[in-house]
Wavefront OBJ file of the C-alpha trace (Angstrom):
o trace
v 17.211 6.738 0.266
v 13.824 8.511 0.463
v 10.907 7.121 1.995
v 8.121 8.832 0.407
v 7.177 8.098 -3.680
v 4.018 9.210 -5.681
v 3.125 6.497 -7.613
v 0.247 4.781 -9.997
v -0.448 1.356 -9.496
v -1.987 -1.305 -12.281
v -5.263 -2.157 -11.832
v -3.952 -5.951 -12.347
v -1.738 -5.681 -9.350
v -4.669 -4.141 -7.162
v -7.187 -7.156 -8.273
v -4.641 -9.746 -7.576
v -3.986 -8.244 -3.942
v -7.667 -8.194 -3.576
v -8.224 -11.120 -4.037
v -5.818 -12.141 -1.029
v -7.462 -9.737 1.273
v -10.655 -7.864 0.640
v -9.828 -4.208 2.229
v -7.593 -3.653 -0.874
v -9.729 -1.357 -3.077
v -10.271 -2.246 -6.645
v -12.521 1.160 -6.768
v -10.620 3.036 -9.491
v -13.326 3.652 -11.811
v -11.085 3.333 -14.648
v -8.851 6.326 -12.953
v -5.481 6.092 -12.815
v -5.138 4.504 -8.737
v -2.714 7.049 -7.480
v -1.024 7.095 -4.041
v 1.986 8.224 -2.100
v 4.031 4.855 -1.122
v 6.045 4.594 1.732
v 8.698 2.414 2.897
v 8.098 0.446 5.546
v 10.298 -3.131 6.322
v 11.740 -3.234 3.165
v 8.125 -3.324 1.632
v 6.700 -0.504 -0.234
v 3.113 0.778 0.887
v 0.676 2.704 -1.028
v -1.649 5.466 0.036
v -3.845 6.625 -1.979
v -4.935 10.259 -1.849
v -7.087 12.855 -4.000
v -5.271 14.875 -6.600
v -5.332 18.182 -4.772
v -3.897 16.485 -1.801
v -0.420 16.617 -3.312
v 0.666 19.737 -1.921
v -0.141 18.733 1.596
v 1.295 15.759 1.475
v 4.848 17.176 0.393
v 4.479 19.953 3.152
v 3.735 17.147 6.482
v 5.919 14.528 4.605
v 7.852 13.306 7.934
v 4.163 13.191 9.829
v 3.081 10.664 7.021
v 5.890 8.675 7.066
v 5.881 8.173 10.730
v 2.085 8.125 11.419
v 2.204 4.730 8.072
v 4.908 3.242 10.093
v 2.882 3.363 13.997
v -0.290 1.940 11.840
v 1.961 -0.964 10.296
v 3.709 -1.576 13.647
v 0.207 -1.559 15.419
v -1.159 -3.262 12.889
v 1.301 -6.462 12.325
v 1.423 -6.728 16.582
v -2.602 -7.633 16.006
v -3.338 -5.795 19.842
v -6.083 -2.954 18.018
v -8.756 -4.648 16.866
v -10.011 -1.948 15.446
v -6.905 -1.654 12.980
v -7.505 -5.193 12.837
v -11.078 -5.059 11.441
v -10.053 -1.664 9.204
v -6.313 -2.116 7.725
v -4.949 -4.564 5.070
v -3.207 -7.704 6.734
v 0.207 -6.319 5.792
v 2.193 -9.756 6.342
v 0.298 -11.468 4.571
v 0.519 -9.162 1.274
v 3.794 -8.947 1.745
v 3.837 -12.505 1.158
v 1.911 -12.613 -1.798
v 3.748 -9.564 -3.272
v 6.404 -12.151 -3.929
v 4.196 -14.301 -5.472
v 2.976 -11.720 -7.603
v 6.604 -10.804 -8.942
v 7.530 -14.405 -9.551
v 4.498 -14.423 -11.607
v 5.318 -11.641 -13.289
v 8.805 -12.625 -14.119
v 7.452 -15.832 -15.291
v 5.139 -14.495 -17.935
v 8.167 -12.532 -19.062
v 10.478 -15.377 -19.605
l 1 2 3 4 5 6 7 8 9 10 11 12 13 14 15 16 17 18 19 20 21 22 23 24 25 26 27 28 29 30 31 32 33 34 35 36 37 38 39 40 41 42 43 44 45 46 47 48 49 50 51 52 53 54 55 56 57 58 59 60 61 62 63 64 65 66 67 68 69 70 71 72 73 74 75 76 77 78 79 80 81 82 83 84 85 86 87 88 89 90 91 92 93 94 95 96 97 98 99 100 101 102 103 104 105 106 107 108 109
């Protein structure tokens, strides 16, 4: 399976996570919100990068993918508070990701 997606993420998704925890950005500017997403405990994670990035981010693949897993393990263990104050709770959106796709499947039903 890979571990490393480019992806574009709805603007409705991003204000609904926001909404659960403030350090997801809603700062899109009506421009397609574009990112690389990992996998990470079964969850996929985006980060979002510049356009001309792309080529970088296909040549250090493996660094990415391990340096978004050490920030999610620090991260989730709560011990840097500086991660603490700077990164998205990642439990708890992984929570309300759920809730988000039950809501989703709802309004398609």
């Amino acid at each position: 399976m890979k571990e490393l997606y480019i992806y574009e993420v709805s603007p409705s998704y991003l204000r609904f996570l926001h909404k659960v925890d403030h350090r997801v950005s809603v700062k899109f500017n009506n421009r397609p919100f574009v990112g690389v997403i990992t996998m990470i405990n079964g969850m996929e994670y985006l980060h979002t990068f510049e356009s001309n990035e792309i080529r970088f981010i296909r040549k250090h693949k493996n660094d990415i993918i391990s340096k978004a897993r050490k920030v999610y393990e620090d991260r989730i263990k709560q011990e840097d508070s500086f991660l603490n104050r700077i990164c998205c709770d990642f439990k708890l959106l992984e929570k309300y990701h759920q809730k988000y796709l039950v809501q989703i499947q709802k309004n398609l039903d």
